[in-house]
mmCIF file of the N, C-alpha and C atoms, coordinates in Angstrom:
data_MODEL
# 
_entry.id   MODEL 
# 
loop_
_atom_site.group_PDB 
_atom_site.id 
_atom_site.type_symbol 
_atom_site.label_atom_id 
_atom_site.label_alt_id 
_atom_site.label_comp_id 
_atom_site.label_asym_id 
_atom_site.label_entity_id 
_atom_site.label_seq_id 
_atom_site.pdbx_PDB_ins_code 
_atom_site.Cartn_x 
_atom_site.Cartn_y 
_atom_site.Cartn_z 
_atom_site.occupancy 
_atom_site.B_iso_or_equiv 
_atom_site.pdbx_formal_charge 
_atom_site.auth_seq_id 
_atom_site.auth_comp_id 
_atom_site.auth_asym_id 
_atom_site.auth_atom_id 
_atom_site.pdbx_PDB_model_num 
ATOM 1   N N  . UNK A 1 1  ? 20.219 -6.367 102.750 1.00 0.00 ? 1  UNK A N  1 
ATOM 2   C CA . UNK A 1 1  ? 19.702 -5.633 101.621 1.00 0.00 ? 1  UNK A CA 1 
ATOM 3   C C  . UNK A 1 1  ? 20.832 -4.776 101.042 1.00 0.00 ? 1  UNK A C  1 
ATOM 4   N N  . UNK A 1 2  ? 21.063 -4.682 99.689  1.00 0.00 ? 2  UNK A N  1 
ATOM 5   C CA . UNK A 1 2  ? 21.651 -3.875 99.083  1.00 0.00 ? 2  UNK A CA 1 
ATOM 6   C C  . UNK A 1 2  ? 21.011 -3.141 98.055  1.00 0.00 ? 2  UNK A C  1 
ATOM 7   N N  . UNK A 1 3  ? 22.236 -1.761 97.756  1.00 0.00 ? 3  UNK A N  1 
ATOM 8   C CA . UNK A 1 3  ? 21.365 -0.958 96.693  1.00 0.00 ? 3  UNK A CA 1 
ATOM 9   C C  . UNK A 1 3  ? 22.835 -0.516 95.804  1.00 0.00 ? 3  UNK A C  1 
ATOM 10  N N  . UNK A 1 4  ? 22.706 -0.527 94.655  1.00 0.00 ? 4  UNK A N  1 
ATOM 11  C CA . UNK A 1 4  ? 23.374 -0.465 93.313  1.00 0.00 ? 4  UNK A CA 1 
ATOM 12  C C  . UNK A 1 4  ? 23.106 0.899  92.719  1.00 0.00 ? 4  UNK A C  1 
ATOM 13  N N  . UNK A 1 5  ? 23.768 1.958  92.576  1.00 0.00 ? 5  UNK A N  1 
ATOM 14  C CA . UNK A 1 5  ? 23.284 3.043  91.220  1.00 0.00 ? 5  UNK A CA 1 
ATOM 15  C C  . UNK A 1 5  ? 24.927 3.062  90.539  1.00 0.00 ? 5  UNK A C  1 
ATOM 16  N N  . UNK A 1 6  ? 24.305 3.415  89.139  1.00 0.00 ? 6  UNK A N  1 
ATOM 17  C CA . UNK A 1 6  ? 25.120 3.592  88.450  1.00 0.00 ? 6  UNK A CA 1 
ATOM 18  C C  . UNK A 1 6  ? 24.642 4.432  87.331  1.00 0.00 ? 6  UNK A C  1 
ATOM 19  N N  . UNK A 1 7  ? 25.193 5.413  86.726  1.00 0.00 ? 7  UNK A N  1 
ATOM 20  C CA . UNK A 1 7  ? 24.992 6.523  86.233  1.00 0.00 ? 7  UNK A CA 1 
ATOM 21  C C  . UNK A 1 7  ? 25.695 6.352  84.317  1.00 0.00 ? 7  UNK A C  1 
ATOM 22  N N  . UNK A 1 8  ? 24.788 5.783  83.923  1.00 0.00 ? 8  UNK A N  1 
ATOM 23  C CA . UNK A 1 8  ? 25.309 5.214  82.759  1.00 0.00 ? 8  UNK A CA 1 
ATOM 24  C C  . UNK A 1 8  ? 25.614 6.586  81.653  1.00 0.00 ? 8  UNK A C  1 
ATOM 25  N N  . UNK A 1 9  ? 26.243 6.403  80.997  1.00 0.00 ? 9  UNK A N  1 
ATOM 26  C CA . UNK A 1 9  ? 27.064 7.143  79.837  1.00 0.00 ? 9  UNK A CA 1 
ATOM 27  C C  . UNK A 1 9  ? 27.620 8.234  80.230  1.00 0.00 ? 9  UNK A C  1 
ATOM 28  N N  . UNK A 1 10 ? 27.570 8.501  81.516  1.00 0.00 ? 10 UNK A N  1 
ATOM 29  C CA . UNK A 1 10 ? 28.077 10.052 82.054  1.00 0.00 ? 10 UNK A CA 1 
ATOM 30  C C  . UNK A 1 10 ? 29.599 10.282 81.242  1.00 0.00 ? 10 UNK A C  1 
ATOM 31  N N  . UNK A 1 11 ? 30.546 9.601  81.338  1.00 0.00 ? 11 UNK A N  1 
ATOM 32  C CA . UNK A 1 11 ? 31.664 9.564  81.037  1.00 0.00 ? 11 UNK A CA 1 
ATOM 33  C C  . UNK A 1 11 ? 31.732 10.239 79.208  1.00 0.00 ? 11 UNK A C  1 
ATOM 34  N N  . UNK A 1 12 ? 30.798 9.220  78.758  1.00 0.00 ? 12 UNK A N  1 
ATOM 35  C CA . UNK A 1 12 ? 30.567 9.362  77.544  1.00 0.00 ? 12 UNK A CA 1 
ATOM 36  C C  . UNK A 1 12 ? 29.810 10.932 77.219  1.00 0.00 ? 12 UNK A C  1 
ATOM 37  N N  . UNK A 1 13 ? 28.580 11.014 77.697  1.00 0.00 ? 13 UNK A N  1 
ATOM 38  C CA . UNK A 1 13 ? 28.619 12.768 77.731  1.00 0.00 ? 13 UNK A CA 1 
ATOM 39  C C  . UNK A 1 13 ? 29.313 13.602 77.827  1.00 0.00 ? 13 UNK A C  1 
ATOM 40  N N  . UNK A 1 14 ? 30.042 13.524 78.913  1.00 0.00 ? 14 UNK A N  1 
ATOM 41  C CA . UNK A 1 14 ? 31.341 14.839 79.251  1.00 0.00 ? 14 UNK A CA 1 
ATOM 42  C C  . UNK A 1 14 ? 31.979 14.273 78.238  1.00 0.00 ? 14 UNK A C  1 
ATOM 43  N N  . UNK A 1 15 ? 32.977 13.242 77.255  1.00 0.00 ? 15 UNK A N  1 
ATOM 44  C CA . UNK A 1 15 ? 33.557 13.136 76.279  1.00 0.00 ? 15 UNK A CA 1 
ATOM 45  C C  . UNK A 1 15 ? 33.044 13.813 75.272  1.00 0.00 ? 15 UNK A C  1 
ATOM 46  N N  . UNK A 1 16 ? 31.872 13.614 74.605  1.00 0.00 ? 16 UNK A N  1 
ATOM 47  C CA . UNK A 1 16 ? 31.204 14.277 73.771  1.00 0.00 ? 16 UNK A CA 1 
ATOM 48  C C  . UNK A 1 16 ? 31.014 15.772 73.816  1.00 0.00 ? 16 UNK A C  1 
ATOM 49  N N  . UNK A 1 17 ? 30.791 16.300 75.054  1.00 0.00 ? 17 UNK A N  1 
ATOM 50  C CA . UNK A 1 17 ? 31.058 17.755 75.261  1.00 0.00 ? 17 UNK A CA 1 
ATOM 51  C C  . UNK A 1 17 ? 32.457 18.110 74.996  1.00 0.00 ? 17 UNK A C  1 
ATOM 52  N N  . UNK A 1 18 ? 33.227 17.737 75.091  1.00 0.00 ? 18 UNK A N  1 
ATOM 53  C CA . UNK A 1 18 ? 35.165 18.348 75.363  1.00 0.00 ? 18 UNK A CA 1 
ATOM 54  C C  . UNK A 1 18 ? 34.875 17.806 73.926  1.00 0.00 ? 18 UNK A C  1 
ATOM 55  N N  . UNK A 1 19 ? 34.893 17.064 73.111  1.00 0.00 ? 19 UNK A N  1 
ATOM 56  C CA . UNK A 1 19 ? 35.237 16.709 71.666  1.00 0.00 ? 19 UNK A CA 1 
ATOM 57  C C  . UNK A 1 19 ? 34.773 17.903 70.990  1.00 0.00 ? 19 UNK A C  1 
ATOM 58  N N  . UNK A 1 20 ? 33.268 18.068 71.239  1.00 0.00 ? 20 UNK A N  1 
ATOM 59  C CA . UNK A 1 20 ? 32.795 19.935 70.715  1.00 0.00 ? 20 UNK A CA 1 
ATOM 60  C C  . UNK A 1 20 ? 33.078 20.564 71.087  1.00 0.00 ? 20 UNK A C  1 
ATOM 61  N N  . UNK A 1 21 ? 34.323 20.598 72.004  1.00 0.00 ? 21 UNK A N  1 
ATOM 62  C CA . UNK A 1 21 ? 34.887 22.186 72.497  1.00 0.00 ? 21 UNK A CA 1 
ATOM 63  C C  . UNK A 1 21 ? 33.944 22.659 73.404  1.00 0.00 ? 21 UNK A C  1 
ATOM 64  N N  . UNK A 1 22 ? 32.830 22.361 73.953  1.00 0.00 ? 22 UNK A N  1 
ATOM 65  C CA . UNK A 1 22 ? 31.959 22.801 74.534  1.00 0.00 ? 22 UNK A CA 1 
ATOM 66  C C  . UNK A 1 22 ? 32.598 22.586 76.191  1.00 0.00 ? 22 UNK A C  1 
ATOM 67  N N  . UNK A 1 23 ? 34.030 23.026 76.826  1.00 0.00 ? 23 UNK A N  1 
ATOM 68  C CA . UNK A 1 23 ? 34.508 23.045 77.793  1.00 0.00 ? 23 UNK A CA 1 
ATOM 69  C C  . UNK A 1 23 ? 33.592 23.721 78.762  1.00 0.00 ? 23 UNK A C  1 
ATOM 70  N N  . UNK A 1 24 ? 33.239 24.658 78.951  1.00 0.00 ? 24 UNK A N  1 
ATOM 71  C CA . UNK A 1 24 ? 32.449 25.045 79.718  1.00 0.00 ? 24 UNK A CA 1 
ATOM 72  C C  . UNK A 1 24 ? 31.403 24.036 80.259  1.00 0.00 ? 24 UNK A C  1 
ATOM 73  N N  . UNK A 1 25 ? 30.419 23.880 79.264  1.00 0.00 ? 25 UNK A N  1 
ATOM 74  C CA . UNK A 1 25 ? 29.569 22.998 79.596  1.00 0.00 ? 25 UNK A CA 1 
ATOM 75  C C  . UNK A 1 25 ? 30.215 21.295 80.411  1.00 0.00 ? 25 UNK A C  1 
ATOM 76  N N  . UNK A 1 26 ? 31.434 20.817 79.915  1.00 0.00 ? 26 UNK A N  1 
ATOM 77  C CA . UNK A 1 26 ? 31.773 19.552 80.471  1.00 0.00 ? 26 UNK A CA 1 
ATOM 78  C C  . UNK A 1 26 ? 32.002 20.092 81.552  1.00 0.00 ? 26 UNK A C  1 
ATOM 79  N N  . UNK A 1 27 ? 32.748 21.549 81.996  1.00 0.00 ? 27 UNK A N  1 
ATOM 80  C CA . UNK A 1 27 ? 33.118 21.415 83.506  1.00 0.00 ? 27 UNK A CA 1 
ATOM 81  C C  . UNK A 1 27 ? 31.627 21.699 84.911  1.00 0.00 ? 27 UNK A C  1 
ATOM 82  N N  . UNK A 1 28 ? 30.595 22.620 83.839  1.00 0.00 ? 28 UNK A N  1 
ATOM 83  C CA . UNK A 1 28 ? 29.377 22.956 84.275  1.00 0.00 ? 28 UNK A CA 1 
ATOM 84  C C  . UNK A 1 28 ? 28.472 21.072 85.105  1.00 0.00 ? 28 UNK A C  1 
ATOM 85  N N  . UNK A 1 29 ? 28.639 20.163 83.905  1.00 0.00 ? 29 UNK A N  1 
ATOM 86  C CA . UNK A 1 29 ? 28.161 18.819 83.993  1.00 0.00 ? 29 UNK A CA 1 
ATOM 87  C C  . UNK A 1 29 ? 28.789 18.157 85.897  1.00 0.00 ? 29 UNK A C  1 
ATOM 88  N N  . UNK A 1 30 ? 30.105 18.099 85.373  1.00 0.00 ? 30 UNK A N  1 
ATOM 89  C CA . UNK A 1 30 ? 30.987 17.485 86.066  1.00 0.00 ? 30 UNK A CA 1 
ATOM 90  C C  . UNK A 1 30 ? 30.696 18.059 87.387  1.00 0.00 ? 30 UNK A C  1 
ATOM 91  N N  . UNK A 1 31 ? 30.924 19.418 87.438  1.00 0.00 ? 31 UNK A N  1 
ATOM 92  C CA . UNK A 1 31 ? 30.440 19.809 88.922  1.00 0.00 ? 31 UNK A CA 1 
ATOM 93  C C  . UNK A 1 31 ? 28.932 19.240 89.360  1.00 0.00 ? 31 UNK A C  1 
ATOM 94  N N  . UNK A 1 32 ? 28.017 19.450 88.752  1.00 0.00 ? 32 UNK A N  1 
ATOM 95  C CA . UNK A 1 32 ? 26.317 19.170 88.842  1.00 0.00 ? 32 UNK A CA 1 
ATOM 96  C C  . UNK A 1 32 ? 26.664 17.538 89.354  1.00 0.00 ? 32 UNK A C  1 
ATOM 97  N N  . UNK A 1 33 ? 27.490 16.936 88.384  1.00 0.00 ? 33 UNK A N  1 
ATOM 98  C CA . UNK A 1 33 ? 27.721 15.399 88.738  1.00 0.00 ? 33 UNK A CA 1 
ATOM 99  C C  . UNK A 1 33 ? 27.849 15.271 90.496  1.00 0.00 ? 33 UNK A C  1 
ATOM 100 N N  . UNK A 1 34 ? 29.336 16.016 90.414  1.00 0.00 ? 34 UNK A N  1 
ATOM 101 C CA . UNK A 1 34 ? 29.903 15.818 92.195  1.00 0.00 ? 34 UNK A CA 1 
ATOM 102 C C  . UNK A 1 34 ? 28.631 16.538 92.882  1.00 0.00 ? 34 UNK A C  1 
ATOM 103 N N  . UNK A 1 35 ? 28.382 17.435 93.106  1.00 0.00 ? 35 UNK A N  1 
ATOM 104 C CA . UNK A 1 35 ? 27.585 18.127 93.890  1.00 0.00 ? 35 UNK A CA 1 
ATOM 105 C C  . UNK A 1 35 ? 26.610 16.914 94.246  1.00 0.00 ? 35 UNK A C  1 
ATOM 106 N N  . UNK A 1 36 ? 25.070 16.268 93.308  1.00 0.00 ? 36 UNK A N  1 
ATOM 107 C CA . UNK A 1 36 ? 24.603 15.569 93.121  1.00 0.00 ? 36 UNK A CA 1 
ATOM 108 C C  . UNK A 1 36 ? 25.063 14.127 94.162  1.00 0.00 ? 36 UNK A C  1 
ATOM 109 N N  . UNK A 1 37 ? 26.429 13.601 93.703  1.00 0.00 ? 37 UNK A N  1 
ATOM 110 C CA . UNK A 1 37 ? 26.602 12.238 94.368  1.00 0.00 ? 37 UNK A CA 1 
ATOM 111 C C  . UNK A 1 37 ? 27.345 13.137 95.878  1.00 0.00 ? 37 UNK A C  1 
ATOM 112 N N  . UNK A 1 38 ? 27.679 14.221 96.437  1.00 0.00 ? 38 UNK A N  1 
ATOM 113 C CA . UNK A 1 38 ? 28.230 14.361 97.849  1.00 0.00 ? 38 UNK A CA 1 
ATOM 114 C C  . UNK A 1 38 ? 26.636 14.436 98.205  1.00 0.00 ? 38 UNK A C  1 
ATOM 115 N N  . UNK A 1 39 ? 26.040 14.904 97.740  1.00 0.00 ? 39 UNK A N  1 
ATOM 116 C CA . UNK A 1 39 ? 24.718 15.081 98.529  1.00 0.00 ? 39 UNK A CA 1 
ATOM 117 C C  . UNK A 1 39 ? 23.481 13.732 98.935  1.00 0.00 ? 39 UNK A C  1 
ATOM 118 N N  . UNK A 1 40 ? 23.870 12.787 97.927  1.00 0.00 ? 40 UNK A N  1 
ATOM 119 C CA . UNK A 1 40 ? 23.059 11.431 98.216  1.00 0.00 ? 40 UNK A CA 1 
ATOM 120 C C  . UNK A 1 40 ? 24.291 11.139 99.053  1.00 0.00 ? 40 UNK A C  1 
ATOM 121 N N  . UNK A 1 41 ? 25.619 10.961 99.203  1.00 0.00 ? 41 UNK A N  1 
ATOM 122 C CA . UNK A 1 41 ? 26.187 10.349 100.120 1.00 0.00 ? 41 UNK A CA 1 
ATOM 123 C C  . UNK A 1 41 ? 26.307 10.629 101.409 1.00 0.00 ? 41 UNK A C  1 
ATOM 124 N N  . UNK A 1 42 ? 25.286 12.043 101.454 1.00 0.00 ? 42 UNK A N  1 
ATOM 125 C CA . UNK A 1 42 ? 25.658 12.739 102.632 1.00 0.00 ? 42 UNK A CA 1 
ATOM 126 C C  . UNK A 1 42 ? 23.857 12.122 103.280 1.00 0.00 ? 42 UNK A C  1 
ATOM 127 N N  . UNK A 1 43 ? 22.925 11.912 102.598 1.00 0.00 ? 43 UNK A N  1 
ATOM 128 C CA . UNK A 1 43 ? 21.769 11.699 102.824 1.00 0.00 ? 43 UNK A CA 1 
ATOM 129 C C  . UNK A 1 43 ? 21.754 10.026 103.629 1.00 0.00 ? 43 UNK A C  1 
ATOM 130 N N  . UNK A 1 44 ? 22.489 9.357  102.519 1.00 0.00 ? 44 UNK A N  1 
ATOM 131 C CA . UNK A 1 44 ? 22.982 7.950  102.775 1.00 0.00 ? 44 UNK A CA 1 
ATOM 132 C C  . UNK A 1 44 ? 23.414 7.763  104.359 1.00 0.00 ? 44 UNK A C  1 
ATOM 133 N N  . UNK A 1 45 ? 24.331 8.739  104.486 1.00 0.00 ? 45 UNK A N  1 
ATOM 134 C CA . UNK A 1 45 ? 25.113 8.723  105.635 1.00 0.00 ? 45 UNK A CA 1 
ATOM 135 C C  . UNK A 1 45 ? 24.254 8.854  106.891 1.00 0.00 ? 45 UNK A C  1 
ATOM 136 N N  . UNK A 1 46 ? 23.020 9.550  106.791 1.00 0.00 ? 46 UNK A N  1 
ATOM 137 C CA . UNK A 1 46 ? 22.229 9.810  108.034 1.00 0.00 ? 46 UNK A CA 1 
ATOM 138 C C  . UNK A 1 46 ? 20.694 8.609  108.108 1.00 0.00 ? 46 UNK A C  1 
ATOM 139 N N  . UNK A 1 47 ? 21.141 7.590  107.054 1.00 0.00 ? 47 UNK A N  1 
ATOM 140 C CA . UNK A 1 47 ? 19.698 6.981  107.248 1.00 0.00 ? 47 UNK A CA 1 
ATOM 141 C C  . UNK A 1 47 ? 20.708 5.422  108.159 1.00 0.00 ? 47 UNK A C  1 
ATOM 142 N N  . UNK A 1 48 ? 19.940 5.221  109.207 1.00 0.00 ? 48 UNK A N  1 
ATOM 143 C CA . UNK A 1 48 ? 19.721 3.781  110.431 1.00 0.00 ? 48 UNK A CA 1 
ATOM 144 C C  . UNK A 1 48 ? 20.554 2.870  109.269 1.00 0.00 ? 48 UNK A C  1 
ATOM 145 N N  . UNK A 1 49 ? 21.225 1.656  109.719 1.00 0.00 ? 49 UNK A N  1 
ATOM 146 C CA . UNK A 1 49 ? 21.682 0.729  108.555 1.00 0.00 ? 49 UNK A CA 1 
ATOM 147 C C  . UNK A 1 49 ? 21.949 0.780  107.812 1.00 0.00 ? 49 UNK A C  1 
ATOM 148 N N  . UNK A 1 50 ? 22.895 2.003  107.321 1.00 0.00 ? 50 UNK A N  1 
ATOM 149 C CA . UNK A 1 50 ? 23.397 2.039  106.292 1.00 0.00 ? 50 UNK A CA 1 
ATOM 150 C C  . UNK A 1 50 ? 24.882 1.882  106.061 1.00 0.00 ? 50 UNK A C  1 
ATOM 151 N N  . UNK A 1 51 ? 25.423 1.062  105.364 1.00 0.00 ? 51 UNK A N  1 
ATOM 152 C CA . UNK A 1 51 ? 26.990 0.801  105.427 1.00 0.00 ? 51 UNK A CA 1 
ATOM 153 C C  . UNK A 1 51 ? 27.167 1.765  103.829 1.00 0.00 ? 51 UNK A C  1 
ATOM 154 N N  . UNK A 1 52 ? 28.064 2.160  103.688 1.00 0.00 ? 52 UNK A N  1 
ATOM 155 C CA . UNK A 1 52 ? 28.240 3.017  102.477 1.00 0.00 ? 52 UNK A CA 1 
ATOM 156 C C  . UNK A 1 52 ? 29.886 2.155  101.693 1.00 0.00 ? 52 UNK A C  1 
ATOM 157 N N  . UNK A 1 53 ? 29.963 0.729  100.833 1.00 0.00 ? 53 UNK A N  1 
ATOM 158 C CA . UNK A 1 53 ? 31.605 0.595  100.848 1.00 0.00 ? 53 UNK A CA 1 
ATOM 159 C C  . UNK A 1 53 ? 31.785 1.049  99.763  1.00 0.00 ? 53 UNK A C  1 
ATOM 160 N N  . UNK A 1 54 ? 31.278 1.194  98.970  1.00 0.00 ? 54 UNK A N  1 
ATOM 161 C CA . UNK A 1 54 ? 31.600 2.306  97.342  1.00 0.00 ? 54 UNK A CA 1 
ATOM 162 C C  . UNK A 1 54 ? 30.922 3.424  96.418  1.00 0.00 ? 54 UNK A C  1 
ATOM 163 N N  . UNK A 1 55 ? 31.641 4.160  96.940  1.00 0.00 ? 55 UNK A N  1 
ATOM 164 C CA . UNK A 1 55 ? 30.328 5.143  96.221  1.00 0.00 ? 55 UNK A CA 1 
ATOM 165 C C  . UNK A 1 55 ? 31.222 6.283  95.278  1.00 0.00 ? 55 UNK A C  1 
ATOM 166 N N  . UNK A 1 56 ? 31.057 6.968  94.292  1.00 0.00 ? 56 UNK A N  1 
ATOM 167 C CA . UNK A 1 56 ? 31.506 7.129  92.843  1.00 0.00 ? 56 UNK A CA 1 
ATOM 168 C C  . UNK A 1 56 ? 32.952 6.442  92.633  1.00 0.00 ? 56 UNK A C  1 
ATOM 169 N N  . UNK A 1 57 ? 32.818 5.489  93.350  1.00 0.00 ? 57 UNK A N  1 
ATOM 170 C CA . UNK A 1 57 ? 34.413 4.861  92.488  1.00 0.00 ? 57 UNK A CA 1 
ATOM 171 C C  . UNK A 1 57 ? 35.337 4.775  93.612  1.00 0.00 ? 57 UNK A C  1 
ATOM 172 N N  . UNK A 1 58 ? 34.948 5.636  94.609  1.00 0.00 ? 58 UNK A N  1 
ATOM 173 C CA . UNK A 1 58 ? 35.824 5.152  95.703  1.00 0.00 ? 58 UNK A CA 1 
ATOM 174 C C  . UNK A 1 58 ? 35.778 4.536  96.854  1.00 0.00 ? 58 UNK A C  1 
ATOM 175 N N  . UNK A 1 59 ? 36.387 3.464  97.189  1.00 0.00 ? 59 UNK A N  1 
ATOM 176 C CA . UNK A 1 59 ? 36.054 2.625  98.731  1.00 0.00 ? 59 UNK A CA 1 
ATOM 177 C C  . UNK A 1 59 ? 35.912 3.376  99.606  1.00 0.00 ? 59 UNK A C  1 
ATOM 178 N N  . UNK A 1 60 ? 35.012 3.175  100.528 1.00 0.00 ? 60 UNK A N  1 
ATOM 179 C CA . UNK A 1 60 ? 34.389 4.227  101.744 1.00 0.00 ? 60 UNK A CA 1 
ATOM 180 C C  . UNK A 1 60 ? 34.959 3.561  103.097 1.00 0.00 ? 60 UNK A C  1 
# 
């Protein structure tokens, strides 16, 4: 069994924020982002059968 997420336009949001100058808010996003994926990877990590080989972009 496998499982797939992918977090569509994120990239494109934080672009759209920094284009309006709205820096704050892209770095506000970006953290919420990481925080968010260490914490499913950390959840991931404690469930029976779970192999983890890519998760936000980097080989595990």
């Amino acid at each position: 069994m496998y499982a797939y997420f992918d977090g569509d336009s994120i990239g494109d949001s934080i672009e759209l924020l920094l284009l309006n100058g709205k820096i704050q808010e892209a770095k506000e996003l970006s953290s919420k982002l990481n925080d968010a994926i260490y914490q499913l990877k950390m959840e991931m990590k404690l469930m029976p059968n779970i192999e983890i080989i890519l998760f936000g972009g980097m080989i595990c």
